[in-house]
N, C-alpha and C positions, 0 to 999 in steps of 0.2 A: 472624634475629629471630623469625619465624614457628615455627622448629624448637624455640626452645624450649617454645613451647605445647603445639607436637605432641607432643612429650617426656612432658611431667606427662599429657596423656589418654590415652596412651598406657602410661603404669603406672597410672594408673586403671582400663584397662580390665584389665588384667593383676591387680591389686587385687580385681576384682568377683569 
C-alpha cells in the first residue's frame, strides 16, 4: 500500500 507512494517520489526525485 505504502510502495506505491514510495514509487511516484521516488521518479520524482529521479525527475528533479
Amino acid at each position: 500500500m505504502r510502495r506505491r507512494r514510495q514509487q511516484k517520489l521516488a521518479i520524482r526525485q529521479v525527475d528533479v
